[in-house]
MARBA-3410 file (N, C-alpha, C, O; in Angstrom, 1 decimal):
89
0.8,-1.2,0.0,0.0,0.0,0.0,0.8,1.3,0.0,0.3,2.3,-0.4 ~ 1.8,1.3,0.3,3.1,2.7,0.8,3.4,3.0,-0.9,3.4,2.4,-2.0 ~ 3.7,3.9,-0.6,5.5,4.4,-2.3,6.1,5.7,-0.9,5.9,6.0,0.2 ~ 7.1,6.0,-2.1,7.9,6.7,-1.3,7.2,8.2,-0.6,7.6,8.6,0.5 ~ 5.8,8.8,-1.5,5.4,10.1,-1.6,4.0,10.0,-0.4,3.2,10.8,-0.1
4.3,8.6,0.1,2.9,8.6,1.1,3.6,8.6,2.8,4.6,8.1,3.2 ~ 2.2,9.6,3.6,2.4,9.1,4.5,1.9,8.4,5.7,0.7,8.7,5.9 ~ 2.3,7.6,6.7,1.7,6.9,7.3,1.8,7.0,8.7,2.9,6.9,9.2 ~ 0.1,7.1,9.5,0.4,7.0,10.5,-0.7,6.5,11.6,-1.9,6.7,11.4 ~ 0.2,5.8,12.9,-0.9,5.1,13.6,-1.7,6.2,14.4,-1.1,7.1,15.0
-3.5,5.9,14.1,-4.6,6.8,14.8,-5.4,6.2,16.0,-6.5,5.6,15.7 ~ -5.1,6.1,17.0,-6.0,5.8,17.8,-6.9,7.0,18.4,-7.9,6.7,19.0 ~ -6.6,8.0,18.4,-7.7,9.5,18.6,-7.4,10.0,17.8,-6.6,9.6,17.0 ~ -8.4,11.2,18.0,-8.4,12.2,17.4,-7.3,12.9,16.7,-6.4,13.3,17.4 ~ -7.3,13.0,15.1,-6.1,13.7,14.7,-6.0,14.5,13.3,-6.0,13.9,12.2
-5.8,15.5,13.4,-5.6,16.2,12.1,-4.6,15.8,11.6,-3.5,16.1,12.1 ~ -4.8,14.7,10.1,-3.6,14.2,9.7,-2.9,14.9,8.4,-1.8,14.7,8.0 ~ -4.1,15.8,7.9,-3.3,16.8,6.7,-4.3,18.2,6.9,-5.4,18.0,7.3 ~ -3.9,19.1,6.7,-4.9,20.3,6.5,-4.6,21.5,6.0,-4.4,22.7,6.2 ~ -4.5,20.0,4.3,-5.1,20.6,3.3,-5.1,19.9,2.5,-4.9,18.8,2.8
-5.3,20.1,0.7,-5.9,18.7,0.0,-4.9,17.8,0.1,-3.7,17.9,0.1 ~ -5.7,16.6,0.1,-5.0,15.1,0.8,-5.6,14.0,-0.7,-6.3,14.1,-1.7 ~ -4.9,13.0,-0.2,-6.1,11.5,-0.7,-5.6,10.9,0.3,-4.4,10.6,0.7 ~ -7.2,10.5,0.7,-6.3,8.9,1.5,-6.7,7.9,0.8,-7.7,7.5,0.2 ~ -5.1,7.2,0.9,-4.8,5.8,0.4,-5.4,4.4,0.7,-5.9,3.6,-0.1
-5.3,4.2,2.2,-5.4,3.3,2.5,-5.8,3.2,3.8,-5.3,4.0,4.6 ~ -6.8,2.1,4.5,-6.6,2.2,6.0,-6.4,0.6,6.5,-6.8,-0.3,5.7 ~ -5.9,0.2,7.9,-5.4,-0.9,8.2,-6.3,-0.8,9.6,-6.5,0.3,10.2 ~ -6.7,-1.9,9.8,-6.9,-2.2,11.4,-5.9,-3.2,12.1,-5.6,-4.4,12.0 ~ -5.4,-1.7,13.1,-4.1,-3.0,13.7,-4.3,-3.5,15.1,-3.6,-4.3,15.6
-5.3,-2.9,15.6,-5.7,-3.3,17.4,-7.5,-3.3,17.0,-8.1,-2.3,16.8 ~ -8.2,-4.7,17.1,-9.6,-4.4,17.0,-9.6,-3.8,18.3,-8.7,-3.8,19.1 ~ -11.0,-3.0,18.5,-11.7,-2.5,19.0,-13.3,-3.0,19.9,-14.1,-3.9,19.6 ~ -13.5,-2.2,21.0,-14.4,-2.6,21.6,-16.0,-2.6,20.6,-15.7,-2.6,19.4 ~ -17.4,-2.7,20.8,-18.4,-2.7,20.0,-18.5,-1.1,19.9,-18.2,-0.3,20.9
-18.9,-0.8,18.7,-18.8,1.0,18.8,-18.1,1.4,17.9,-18.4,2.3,17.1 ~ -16.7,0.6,17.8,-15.4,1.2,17.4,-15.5,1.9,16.0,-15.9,1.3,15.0 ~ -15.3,3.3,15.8,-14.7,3.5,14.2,-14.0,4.8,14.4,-13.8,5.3,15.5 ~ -13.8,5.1,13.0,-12.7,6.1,12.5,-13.6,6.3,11.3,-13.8,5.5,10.4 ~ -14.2,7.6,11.6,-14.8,9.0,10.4,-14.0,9.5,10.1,-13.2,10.0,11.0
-13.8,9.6,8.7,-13.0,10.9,8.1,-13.4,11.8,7.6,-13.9,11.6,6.5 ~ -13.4,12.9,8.0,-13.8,14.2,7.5,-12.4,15.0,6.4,-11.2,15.1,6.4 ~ -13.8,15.7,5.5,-13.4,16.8,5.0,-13.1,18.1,5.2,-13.5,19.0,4.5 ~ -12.3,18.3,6.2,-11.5,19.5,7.0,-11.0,19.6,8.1,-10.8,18.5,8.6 ~ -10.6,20.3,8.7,-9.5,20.4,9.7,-9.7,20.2,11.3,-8.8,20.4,12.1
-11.2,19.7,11.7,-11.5,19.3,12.6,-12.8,18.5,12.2,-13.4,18.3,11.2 ~ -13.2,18.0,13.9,-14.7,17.4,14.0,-15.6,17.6,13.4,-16.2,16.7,12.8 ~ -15.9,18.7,13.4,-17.2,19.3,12.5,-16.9,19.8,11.2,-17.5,20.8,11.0 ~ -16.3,19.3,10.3,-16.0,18.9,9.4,-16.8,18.0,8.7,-16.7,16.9,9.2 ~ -17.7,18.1,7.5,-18.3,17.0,7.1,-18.0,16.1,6.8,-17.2,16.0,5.9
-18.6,14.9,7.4,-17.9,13.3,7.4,-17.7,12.7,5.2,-18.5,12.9,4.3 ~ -16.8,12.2,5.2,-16.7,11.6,4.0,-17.4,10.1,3.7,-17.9,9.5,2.8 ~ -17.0,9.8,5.2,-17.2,7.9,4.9,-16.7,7.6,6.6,-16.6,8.6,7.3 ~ -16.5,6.2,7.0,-16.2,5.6,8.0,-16.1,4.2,7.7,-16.6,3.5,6.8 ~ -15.0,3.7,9.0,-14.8,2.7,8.8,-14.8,2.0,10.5,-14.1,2.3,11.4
-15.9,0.9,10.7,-15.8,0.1,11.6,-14.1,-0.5,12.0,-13.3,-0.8,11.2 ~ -13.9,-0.5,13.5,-13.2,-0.5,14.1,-13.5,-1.9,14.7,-12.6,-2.1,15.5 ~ -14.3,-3.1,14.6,-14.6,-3.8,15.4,-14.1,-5.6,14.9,-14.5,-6.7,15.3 ~ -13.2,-5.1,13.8,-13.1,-6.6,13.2,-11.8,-6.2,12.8,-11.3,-5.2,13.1 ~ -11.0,-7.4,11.8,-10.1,-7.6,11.0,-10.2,-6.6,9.5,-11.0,-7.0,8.7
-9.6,-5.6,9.3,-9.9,-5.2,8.3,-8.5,-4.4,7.6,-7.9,-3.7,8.3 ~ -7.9,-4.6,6.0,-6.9,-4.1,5.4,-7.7,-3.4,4.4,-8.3,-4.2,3.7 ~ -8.0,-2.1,4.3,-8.0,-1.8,2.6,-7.2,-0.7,2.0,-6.8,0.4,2.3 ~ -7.3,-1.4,0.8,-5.7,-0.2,0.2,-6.5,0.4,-1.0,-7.7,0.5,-1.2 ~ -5.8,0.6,-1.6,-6.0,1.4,-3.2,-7.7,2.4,-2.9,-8.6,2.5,-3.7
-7.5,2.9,-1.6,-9.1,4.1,-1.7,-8.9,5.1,-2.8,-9.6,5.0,-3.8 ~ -7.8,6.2,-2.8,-7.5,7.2,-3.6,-8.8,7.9,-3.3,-9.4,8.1,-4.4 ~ -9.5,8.3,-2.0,-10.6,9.1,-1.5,-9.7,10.7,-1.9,-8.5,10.5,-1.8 ~ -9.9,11.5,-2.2,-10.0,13.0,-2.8,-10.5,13.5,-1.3,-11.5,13.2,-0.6 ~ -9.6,14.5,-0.8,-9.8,15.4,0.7,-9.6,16.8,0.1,-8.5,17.1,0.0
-10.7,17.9,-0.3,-10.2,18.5,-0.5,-9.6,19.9,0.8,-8.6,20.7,0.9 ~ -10.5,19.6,1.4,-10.1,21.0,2.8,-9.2,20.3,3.6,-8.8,21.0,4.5 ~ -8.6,19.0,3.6,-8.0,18.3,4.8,-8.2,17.1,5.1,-9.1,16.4,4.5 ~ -7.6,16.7,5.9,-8.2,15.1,6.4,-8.0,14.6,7.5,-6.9,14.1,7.8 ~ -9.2,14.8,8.5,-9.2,15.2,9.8,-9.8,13.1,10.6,-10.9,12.5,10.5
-9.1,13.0,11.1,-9.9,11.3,11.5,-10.8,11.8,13.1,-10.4,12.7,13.9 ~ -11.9,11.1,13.3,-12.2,11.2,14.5,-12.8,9.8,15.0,-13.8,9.2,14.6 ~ -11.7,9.4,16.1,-12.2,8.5,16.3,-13.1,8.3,17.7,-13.2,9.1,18.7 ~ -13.6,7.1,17.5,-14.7,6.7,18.5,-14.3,5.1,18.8,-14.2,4.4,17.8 ~ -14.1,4.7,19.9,-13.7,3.3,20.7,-12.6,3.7,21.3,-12.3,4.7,21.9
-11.9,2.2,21.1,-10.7,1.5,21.2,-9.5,0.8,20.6,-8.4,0.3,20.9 ~ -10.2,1.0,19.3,-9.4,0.3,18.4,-8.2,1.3,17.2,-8.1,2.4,16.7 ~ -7.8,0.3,17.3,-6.4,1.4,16.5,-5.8,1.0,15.0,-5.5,-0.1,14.6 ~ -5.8,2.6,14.3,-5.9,2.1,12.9,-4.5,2.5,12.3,-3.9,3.3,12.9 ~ -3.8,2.1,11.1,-3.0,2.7,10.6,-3.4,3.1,9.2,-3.9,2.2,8.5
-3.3,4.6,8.6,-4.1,5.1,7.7,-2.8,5.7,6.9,-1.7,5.9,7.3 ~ -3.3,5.7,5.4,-2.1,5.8,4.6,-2.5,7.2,3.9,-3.4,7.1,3.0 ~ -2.2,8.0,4.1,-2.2,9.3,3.2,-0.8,10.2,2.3,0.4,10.1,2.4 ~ -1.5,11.0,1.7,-0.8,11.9,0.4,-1.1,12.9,0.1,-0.6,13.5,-0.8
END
């Protein structure tokens, strides 16, 4: 999922991971999570930011090649316990 021009990093809270246009690549689940668990990605530089998509936190999960389009930012908010590694550019 990596090249040289991406970057990556583990999210267990809350985190403004670009702010400003992004794509994210890819996201990994590397610690499941309690029932509840996810990671919203928003379109800008904090929480209230409109959500793009989400991804449950409560299972086994790899996915790569998203190439989601961020244009204000790309802000994660998470909710549980579980911890993700997210691949962005």
């Amino acid at each position: 999922m990596g090249h040289e021009n991406h970057d990556v990093k583990n999210v267990s809270a809350d985190l403004l991971l670009k702010g400003a246009h992004g794509v994210l690549v890819g996201v990994k689940i590397m610690k499941i999570g309690s029932s509840g668990s996810k990671i919203v990605f928003r379109n800008g530089v904090d929480a209230s930011a409109p959500e793009e998509f989400y991804v449950n936190g409560e299972g086994i999960l790899d996915i790569g090649h998203l190439n989601r389009r961020f244009e204000n930012g790309i802000f994660a908010d998470v909710t549980g316990t579980a911890e993700y590694l997210v691949i962005f550019k």
